[in-house]
C-alpha positions in Angstrom: 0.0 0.0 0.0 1.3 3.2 -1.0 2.1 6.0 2.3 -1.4 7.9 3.0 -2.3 10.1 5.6 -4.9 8.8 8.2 -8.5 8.8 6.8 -7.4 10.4 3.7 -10.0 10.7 0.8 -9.8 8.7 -2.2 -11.9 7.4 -4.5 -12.8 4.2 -6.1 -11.2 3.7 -9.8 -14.6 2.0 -10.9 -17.0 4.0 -9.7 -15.8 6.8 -12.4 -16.5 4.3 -15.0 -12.9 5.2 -16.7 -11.4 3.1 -19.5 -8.2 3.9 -18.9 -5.1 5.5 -16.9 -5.2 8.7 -18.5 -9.5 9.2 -18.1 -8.4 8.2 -14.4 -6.2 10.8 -13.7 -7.8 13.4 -15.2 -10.9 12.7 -13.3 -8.8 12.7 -9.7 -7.0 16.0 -10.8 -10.8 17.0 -11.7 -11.9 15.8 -7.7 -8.7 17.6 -6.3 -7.4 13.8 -5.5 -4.8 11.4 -5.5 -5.8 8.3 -3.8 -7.3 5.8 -5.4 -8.6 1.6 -4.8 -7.6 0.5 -8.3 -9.6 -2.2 -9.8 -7.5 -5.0 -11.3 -8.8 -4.7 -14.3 -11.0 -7.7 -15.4 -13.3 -8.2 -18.0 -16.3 -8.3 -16.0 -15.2 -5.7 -13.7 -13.9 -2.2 -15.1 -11.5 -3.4 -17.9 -8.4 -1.5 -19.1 -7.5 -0.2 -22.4 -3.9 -1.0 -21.6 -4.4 -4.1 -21.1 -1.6 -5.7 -19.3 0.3 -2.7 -19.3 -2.1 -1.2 -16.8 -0.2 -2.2 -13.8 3.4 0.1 -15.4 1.1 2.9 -16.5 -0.5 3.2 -13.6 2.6 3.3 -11.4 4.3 5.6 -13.7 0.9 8.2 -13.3 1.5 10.1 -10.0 -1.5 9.1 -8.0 -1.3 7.1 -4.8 -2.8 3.8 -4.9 -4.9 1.8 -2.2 -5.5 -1.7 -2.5 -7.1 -3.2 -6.3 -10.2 -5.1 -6.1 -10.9 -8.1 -8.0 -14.8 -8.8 -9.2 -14.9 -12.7 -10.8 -16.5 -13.3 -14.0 -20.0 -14.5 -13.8 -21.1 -12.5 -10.9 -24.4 -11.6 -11.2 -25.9 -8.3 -9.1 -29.5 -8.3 -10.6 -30.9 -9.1 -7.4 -29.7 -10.2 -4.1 -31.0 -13.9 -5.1 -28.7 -13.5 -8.2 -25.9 -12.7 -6.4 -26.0 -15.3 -3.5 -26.0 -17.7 -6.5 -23.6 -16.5 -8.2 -21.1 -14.4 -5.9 -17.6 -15.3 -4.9 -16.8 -19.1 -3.9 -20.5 -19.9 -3.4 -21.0 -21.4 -6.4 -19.2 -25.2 -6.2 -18.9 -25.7 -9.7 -16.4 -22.7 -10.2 -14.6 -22.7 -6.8 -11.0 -24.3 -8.6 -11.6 -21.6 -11.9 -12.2 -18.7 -8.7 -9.0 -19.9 -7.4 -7.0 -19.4 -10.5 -8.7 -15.9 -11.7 -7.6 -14.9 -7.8 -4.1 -15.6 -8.6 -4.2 -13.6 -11.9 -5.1 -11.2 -9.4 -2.3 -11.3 -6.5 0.0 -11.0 -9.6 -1.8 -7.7 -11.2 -1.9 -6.4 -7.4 2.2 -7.2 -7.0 2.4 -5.5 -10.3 0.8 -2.8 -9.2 3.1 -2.3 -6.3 0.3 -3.3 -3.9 0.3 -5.7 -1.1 -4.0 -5.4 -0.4 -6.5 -7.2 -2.4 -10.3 -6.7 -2.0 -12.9 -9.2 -3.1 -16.4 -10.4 -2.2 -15.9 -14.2 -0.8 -19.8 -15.0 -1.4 -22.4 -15.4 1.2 -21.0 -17.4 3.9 -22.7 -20.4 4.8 -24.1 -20.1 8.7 -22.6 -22.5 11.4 -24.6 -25.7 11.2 -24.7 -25.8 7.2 -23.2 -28.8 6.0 -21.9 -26.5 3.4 -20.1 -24.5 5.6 -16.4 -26.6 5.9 -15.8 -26.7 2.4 -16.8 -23.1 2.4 -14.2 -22.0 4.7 -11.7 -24.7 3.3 -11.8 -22.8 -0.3 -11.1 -19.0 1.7 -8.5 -20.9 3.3 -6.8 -21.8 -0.1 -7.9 -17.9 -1.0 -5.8 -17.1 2.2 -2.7 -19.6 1.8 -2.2 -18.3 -2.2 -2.4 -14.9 -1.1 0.1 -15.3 0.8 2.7 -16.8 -1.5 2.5 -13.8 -3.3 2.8 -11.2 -0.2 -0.6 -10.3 -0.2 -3.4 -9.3 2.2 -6.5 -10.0 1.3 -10.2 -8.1 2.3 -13.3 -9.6 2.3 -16.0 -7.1 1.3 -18.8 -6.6 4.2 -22.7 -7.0 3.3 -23.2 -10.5 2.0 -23.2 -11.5 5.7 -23.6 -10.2 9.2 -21.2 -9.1 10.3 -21.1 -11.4 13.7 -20.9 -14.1 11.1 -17.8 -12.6 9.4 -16.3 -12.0 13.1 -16.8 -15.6 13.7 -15.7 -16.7 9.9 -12.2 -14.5 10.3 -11.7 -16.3 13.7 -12.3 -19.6 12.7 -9.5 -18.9 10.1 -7.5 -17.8 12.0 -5.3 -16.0 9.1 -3.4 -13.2 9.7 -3.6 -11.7 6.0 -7.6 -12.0 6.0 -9.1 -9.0 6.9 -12.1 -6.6 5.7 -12.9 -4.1 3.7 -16.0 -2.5 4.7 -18.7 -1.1 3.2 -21.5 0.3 5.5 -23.9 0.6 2.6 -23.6 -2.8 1.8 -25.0 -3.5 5.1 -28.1 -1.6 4.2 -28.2 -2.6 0.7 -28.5 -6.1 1.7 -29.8 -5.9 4.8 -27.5 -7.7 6.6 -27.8 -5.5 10.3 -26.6 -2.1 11.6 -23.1 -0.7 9.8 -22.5 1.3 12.8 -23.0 -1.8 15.5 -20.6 -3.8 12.6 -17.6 -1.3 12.9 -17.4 -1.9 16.6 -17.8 -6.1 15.9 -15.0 -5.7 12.7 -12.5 -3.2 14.2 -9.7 -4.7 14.8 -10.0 -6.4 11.0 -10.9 -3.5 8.9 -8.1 -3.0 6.6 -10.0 -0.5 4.2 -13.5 1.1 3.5 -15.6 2.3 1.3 -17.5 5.1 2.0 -21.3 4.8 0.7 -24.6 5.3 1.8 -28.0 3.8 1.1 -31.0 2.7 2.9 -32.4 -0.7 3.2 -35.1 -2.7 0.9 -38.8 -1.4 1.5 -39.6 -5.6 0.1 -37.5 -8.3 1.2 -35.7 -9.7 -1.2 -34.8 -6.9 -2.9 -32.1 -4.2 -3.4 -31.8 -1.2 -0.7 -31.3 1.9 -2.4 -27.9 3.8 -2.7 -27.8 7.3 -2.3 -25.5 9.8 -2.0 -23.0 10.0 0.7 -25.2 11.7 3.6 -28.3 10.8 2.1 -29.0 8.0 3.8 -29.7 5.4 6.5 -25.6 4.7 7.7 -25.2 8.2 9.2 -21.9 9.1 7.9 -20.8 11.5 10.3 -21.0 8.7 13.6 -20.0 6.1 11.0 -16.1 7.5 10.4 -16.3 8.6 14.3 -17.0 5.0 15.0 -13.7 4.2 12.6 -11.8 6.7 14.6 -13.0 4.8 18.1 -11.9 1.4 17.0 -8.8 2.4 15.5 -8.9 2.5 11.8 -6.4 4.8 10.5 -7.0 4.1 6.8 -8.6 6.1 3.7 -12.0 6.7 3.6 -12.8 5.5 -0.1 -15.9 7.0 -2.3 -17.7 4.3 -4.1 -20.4 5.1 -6.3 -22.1 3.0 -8.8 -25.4 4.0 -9.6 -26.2 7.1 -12.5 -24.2 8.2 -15.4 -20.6 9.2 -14.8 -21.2 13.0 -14.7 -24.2 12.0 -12.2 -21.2 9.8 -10.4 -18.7 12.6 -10.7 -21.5 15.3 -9.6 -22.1 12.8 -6.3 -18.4 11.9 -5.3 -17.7 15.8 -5.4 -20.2 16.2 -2.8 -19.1 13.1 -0.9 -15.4 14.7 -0.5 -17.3 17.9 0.9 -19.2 15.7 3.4 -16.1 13.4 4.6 -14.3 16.5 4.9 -16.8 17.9 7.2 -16.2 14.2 8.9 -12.7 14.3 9.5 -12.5 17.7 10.7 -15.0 16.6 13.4 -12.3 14.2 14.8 -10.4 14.7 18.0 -7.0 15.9 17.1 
């Protein structure tokens, strides 16, 4: 991870929607930024024009990178029934092909100069669910090729509770598993309180991303994400809460809903109100 100042601001390369280096750093100059989560670059998941030359290009472009996240091919985000069936290691069938795309990844993220990698692992199976061991077996593989190659690696919060992750990580019992949390995601799948799951995930949070949203008016279906502020997560309390359990990291903008000027429009105003955030903490 490159040097960043506590709870510096940054952004989230995806949520621009850019196509290449270039587009990226003209949008961060545009923000008044330089610290970005940088996606790896797959297929399914915010592609590069350059191609394997990304990783060089993007080291060689000035801006301070955070961690690269890694979204697998066949995930499928129509609805949160979609996604449980198709997210991370849950489904069986593509577990060994997961693996492999996951080590294309710890290589792009070495490439990159980066020793974090972010991920959803799928919905975790509850204790009790004879599907459960070979669930945890595979994040233990995730975990032991990870680190062959020097690399943390950070589950993404919302598919579960977060007691259950707390319980999942200890059960592990890997030191380069950790989280990166999202408190939207919390809402968006309504999976509990995002405040409440700071204070359960402290110690473990290796990165967030800073989004807001509120939660499903049907079950079953998406929450709503709005703009940062906007919402159910209460922002301000939320990076206090970070603060109180000892999370010195960025404070990452993800956005990813409207059209990129819409997205451009709504990070602007997210910088404004973390801003406003981090001032507020005891110096």
């Amino acid at each position: 991870m490159y040097s960043v100042e506590p709870f510096a601001i940054g952004v989230c390369s995806w949520s621009l929607q850019v196509r290449n280096i270039p587009e990226l750093k003209s949008f961060l100059q545009q923000l008044g930024l330089d610290v970005v989560q940088i996606a790896c670059g797959d297929p399914h998941h915010a592609s590069w024009d350059e191609g394997d030359a990304m990783p060089q290009a993007a080291k060689a472009a000035g801006f301070r990178m955070v961690g690269a996240m890694l979204g697998f091919p066949g995930e499928d985000y129509t609805t949160p029934q979609t996604i449980r069936e198709t997210g991370g290691f849950g489904p069986k069938h593509l577990r060994a092909e997961r693996l492999q795309r996951l080590e294309w990844a710890l290589k792009r993220t070495r490439e990159l100069g980066l020793t974090d990698l972010m991920f959803h692992a799928g919905f975790i199976p509850e204790p009790g669910d004879p599907e459960r061991k070979d669930f945890l077996n595979t994040l233990a593989q995730a975990a032991d090729l990870a680190a062959r190659y020097g690399v943390t690696i950070a589950f993404e919060t919302g598919q579960e509770t977060a007691s259950l992750l707390r319980l999942t990580l200890d059960e592990l019992r890997c030191p380069n598993v950790k989280v990166n949390f999202d408190p939207a995601n919390m809402l968006l799948y309504d999976m509990g309180d995002p405040i409440e799951a700071v204070r359960i995930l402290g110690p473990d949070i290796r990165t967030v991303h800073a989004k807001d949203a509120f939660r499903p008016k049907v079950k079953g279906t998406w929450g709503e994400e709005v703009p940062l502020g906007q919402g159910a997560v209460n922002i301000r309390l939320w990076v206090r809460t970070l603060y109180d359990v000892g999370y010195r990291g960025p404070l990452l903008i993800e956005r990813e809903v409207g059209t990129q000027q819409d997205r451009l429009r709504d990070i602007a105003h997210g910088i404004q109100v973390l801003r406003e955030c981090v001032a507020a903490l005891p110096r």
